[in-house]
N, CA, C and O of each residue as an XYZ file, in Angstrom:
648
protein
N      67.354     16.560      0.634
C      66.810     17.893      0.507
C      66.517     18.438      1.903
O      65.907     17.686      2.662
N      66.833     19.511      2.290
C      66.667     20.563      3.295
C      65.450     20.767      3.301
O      65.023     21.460      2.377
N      64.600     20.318      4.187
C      62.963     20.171      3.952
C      62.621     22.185      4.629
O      61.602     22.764      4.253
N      63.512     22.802      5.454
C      63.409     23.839      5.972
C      63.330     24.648      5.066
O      62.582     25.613      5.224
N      64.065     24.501      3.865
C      64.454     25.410      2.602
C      63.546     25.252      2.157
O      62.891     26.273      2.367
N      63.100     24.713      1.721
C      61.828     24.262      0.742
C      60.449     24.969      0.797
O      59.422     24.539      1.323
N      60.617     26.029      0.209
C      59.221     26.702      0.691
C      57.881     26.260      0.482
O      56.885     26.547      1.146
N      58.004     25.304     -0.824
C      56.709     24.425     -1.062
C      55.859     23.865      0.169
O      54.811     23.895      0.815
N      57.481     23.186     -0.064
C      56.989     22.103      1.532
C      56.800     22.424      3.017
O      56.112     21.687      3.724
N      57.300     23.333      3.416
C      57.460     24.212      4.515
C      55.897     24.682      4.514
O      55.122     24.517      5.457
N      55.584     25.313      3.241
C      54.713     25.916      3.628
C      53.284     24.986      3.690
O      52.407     25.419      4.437
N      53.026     23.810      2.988
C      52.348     22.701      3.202
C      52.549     22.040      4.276
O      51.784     21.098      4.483
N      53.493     22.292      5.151
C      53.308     21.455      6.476
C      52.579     23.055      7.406
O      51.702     23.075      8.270
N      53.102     23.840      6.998
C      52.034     25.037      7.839
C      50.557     24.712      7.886
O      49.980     24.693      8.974
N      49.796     24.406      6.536
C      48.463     24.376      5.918
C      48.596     22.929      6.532
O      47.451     22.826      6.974
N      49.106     21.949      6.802
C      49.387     20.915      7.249
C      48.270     20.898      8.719
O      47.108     20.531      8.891
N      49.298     21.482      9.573
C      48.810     22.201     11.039
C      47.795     22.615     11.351
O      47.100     22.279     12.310
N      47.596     23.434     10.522
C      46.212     24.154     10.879
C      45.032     23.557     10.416
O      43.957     23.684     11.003
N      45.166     22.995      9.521
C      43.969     22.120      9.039
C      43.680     20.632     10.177
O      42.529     20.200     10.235
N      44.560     20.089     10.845
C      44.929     19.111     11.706
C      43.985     19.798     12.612
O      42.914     19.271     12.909
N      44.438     21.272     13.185
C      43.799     22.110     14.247
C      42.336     22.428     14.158
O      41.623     22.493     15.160
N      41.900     22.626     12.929
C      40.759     22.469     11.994
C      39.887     21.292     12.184
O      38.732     21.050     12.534
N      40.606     20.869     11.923
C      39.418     19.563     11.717
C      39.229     18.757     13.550
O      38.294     18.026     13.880
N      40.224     19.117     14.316
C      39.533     18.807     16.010
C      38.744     19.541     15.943
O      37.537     19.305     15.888
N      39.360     20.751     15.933
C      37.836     21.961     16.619
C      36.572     21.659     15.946
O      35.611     21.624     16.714
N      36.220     21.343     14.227
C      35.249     21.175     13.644
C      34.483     19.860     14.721
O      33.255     19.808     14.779
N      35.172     19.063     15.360
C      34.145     18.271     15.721
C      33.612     18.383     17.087
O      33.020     17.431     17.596
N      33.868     19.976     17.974
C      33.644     20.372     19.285
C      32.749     21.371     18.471
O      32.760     22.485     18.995
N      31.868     21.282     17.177
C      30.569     22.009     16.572
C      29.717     21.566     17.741
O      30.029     20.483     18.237
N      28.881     22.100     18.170
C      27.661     21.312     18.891
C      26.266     20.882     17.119
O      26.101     21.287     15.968
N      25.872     20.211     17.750
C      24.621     19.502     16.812
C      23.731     19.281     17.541
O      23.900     18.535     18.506
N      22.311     19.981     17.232
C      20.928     19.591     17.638
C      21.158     18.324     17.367
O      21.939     18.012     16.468
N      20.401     17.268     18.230
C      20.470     15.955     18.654
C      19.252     15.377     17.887
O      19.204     14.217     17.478
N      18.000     16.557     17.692
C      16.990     16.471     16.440
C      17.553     16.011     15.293
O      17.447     14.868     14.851
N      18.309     17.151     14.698
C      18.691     16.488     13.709
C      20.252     15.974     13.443
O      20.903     16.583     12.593
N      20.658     15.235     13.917
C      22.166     14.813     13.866
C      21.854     12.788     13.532
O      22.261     11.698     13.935
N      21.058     13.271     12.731
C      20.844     11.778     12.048
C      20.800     12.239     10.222
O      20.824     11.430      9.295
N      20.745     13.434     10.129
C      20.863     14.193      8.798
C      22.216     13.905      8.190
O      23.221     13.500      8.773
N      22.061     14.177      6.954
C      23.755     13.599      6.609
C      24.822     14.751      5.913
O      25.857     14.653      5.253
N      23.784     16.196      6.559
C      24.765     17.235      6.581
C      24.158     18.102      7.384
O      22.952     18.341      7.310
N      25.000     18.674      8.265
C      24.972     18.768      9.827
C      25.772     20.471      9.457
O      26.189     20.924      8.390
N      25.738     21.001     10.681
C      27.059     21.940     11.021
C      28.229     21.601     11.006
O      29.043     22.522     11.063
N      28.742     20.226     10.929
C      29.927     20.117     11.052
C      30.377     19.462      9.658
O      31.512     19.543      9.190
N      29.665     19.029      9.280
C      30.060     18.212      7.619
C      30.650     19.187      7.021
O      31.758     18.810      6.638
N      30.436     20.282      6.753
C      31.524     21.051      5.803
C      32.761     21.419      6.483
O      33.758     21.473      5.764
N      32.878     21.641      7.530
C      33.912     22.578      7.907
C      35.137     20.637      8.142
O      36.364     20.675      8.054
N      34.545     19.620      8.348
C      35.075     18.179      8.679
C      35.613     17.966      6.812
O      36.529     17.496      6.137
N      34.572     18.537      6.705
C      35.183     17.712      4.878
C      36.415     18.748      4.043
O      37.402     18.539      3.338
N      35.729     19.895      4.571
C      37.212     21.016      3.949
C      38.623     20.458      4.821
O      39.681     20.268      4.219
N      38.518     20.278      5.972
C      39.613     19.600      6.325
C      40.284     18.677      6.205
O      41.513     18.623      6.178
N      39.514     17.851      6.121
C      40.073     16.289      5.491
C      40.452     16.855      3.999
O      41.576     16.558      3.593
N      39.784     17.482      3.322
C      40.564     17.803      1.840
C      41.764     18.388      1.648
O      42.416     18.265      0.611
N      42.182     19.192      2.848
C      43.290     20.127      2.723
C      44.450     19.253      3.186
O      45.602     19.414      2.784
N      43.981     18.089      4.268
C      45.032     17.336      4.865
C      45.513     16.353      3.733
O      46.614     15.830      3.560
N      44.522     16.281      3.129
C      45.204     15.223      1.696
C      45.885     15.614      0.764
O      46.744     14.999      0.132
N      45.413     16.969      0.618
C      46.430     17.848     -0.603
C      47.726     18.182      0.350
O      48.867     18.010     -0.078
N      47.600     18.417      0.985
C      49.134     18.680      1.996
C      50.062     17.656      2.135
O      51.282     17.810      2.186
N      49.528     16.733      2.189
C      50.260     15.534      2.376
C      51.006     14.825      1.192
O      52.103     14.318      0.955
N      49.369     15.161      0.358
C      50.147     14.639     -1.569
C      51.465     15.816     -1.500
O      52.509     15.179     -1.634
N      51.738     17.211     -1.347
C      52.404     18.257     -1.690
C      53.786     17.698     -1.051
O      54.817     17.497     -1.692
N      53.590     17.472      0.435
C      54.541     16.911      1.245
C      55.024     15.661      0.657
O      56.199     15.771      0.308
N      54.668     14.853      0.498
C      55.237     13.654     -0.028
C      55.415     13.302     -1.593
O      55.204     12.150     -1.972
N      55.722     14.093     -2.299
C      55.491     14.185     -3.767
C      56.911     14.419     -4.072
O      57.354     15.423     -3.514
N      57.476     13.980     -4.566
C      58.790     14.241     -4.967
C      58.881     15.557     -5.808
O      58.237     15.362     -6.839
N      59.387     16.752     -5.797
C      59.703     17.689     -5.960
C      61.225     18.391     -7.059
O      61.973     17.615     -7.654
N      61.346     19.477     -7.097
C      62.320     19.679     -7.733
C      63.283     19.662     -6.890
O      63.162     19.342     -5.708
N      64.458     20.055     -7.519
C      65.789     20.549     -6.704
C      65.157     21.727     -5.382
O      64.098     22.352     -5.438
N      66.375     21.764     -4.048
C      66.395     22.860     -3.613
C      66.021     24.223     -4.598
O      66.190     24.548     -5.773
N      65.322     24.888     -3.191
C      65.150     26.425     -4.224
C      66.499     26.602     -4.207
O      67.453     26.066     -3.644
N      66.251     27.875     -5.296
C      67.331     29.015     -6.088
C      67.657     29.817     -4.742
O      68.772     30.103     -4.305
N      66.057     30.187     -4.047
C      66.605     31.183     -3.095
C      66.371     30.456     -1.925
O      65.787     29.380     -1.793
N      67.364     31.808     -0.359
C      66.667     31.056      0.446
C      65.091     31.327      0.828
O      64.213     31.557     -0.004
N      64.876     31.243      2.471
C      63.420     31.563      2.820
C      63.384     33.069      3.058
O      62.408     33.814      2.963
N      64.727     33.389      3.407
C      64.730     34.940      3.856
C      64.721     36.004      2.572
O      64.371     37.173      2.733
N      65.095     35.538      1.427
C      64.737     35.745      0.122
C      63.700     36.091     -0.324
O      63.336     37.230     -0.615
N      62.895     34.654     -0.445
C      61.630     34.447     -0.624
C      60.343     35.569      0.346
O      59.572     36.444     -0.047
N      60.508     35.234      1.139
C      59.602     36.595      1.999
C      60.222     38.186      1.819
O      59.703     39.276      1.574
N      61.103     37.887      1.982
C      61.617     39.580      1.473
C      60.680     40.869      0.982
O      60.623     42.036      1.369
N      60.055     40.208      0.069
C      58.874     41.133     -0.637
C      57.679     41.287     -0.134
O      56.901     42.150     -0.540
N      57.381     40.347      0.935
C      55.623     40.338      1.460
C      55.402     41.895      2.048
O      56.254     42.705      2.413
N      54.104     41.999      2.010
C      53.914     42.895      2.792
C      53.205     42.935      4.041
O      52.007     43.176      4.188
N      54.208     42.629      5.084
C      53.878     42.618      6.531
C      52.928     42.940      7.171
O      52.114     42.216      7.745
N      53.005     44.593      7.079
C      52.094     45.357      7.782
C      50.566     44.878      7.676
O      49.860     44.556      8.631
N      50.113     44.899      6.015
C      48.502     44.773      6.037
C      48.313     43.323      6.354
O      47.272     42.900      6.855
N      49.437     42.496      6.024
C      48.812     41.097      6.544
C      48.429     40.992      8.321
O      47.350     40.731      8.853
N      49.601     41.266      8.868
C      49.809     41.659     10.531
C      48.200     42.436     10.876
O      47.395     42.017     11.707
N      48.033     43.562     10.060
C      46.874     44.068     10.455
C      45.311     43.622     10.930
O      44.595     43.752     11.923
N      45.223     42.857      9.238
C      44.315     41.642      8.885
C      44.461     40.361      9.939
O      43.433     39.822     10.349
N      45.556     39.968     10.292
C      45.219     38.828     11.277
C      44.607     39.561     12.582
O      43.747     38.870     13.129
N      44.871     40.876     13.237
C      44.793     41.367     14.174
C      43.555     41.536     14.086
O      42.848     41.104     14.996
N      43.022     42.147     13.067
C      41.139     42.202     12.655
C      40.500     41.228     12.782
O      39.527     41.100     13.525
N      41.050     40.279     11.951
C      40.241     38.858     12.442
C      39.766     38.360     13.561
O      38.612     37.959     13.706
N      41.044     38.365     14.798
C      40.961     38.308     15.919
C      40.089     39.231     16.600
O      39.384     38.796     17.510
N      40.031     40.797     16.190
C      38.913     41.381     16.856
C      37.615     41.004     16.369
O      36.635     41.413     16.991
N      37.465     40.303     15.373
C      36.018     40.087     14.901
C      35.671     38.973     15.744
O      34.725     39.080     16.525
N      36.643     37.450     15.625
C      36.000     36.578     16.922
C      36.117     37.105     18.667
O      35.891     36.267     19.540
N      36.444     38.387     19.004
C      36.261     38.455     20.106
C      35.239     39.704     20.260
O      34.819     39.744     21.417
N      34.604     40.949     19.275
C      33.563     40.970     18.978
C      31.926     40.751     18.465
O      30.856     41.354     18.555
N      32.341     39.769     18.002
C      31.585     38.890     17.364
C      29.828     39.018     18.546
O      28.759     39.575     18.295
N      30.157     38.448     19.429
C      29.159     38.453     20.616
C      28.485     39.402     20.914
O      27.261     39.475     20.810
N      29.265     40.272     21.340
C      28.691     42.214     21.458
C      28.348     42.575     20.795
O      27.256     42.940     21.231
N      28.428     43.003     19.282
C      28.311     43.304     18.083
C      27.101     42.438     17.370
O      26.145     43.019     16.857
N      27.180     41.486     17.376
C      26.385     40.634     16.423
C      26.680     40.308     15.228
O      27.574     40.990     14.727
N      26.082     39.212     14.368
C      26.360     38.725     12.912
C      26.190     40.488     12.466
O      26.941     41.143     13.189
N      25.791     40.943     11.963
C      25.602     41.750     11.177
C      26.728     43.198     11.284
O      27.610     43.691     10.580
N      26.080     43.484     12.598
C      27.448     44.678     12.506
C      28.730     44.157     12.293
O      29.382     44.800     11.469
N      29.202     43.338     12.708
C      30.743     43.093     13.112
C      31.191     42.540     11.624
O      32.254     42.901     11.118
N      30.209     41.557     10.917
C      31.060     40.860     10.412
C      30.896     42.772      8.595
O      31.374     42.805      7.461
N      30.381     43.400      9.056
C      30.354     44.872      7.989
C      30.927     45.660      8.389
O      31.134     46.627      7.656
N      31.588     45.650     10.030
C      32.710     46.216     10.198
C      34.226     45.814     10.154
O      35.227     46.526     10.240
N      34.087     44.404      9.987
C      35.281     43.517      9.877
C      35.160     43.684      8.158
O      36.285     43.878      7.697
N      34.295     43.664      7.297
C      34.685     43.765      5.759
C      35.372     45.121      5.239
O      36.447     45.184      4.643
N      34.396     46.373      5.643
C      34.828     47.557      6.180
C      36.216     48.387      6.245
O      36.687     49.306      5.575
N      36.670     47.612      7.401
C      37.804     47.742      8.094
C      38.521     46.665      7.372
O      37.465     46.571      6.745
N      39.077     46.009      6.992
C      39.602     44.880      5.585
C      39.850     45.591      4.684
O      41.034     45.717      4.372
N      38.973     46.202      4.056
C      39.214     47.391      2.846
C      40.027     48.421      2.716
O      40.920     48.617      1.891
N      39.658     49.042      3.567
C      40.315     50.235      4.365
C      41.957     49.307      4.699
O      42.817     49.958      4.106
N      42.409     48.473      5.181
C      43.524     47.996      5.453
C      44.106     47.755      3.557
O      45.088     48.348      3.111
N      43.431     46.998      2.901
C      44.177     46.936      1.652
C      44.025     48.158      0.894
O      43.948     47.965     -0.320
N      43.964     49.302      1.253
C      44.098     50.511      0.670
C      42.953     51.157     -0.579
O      43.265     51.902     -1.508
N      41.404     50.549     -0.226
C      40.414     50.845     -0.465
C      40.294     52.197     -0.328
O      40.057     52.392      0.864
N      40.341     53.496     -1.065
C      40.173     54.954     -0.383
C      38.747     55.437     -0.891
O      38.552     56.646     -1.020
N      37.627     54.409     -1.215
C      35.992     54.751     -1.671
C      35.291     54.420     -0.408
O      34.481     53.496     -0.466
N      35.460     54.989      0.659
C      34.476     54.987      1.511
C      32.880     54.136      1.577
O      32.328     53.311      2.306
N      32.582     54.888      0.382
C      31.421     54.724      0.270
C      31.067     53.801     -0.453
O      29.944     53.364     -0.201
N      31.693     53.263     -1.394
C      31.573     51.782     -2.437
C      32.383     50.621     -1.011
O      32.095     49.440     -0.817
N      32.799     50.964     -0.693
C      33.598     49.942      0.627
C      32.108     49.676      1.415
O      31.577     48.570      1.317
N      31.567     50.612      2.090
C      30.863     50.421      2.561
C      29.385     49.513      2.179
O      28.784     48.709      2.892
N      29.068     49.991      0.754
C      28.177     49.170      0.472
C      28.308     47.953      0.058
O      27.490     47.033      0.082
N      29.762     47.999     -0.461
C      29.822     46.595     -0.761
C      29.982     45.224      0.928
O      29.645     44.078      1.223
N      30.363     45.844      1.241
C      30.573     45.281      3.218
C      29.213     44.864      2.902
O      28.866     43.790      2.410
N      28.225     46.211      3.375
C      26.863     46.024      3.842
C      26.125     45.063      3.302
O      25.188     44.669      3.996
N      26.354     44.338      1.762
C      25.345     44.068      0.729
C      26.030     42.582      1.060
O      25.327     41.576      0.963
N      27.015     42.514      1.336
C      28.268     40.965      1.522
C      27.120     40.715      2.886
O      26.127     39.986      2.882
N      27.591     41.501      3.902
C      26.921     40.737      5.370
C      25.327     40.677      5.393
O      24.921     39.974      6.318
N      24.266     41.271      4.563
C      23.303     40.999      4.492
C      22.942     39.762      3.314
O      22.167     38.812      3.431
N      23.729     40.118      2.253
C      23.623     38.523      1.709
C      24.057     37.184      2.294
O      23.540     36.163      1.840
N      25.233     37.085      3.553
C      25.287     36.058      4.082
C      24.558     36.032      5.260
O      24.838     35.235      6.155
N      23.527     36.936      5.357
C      23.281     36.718      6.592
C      21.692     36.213      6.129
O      21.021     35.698      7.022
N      21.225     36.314      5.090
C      20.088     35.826      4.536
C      20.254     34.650      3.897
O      19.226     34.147      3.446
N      21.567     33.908      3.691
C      21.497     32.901      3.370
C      21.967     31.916      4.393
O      21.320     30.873      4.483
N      22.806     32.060      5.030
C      22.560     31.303      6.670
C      21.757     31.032      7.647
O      21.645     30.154      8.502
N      20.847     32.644      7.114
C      19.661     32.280      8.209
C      18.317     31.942      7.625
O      17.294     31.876      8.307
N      18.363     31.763      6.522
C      16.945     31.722      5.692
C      17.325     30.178      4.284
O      16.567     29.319      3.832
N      18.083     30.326      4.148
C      18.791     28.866      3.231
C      19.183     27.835      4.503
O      18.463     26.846      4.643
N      20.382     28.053      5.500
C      20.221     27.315      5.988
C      19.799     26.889      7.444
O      20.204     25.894      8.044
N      18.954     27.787      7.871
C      18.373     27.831      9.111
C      19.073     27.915     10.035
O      18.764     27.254     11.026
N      20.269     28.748     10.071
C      21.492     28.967     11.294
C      20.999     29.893     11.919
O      20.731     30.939     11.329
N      20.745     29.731     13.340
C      20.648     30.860     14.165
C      21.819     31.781     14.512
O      22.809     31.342     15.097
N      21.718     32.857     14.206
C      22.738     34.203     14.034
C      22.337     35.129     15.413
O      21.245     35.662     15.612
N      23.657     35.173     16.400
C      22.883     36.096     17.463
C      22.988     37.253     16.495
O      23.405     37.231     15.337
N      22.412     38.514     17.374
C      22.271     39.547     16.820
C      23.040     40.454     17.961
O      22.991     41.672     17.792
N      23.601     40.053     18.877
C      24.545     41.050     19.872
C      23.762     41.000     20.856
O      22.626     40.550     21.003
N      24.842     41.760     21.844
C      24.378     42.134     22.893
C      24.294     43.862     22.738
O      23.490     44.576     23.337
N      25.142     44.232     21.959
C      24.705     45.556     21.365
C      23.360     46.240     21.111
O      23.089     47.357     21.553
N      22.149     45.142     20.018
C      21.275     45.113     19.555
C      20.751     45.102     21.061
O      20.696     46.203     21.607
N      20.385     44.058     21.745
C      19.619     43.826     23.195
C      19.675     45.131     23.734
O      18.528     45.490     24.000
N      20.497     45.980     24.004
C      20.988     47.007     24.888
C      19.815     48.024     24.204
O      18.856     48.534     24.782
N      20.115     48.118     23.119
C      19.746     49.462     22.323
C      17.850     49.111     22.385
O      17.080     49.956     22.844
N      17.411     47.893     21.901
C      15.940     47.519     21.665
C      15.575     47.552     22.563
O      14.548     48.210     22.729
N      16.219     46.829     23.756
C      15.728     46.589     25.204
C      15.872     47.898     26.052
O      15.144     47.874     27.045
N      16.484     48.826     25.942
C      16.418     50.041     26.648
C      15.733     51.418     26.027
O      15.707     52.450     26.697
């Protein structure tokens, strides 16, 4: 079998990769040294989603399968839609390189926001609250469930502090 053709598999060695990439970076988390005798840390989830994905990838990869596809790969993608995905990765990327300036709160309600608006959300105003009500519910449960310190920007500093 043409493992290239194979979109199953092709695409499980993608999820393959990145989870591999995943699970290094998960362990360059820093950990208070207080508590890193706890037996769930900052890094235990993001270490255990990885190790889970590398096992299902691997079962997917090594699982004996059907015949070659019907179609090829150029087939198969044919139908995606480029643009809003392309968009969405590009957002993402501005959210981890806003992230700092901005703070937990604005960025990650302008990154939901702006998400919406990309999948062709045209309610402004239900977009918006629903953003707003998403980043204040995770931001009360990260910082109040699990005691994560959330900067708040350098945005915020500028504006309070001046």
């Amino acid at each position: 079998m043409n493992f290239l053709n194979n979109k199953e598999k092709l695409g499980s060695a993608c999820i393959l990769l990145f989870s591999l990439i995943y699970l290094k970076a998960s362990f360059d988390i820093p950990i208070n040294q207080i508590i890193s005798v706890e037996i769930f840390t900052a890094r235990t989830l993001p270490i255990f989603l990885a190790m889970m994905a590398i096992v299902i990838c691997l079962i997917l990869i090594f699982m004996p399968g059907g015949g070659p596809a019907d179609e090829s790969m150029a087939d198969a993608v044919a139908g995606f839609q480029w643009k809003p995905c392309s968009l969405l990765t590009a957002l993402m990327l501005l959210y981890g390189l806003t992230f700092n300036f901005f703070g937990f709160l604005v960025a990650t309600f302008l990154f939901l926001f702006i998400g919406f608006s990309i999948l062709g959300e045209k309610r402004y105003r239900y977009s918006a609250t629903v953003a707003g009500a998403v980043a204040v519910f995770m931001w009360v449960v990260l910082t109040q469930m699990f005691d994560i310190f959330l900067d708040s920007g350098d945005l915020y500093r500028l504006v309070v502090a001046g």
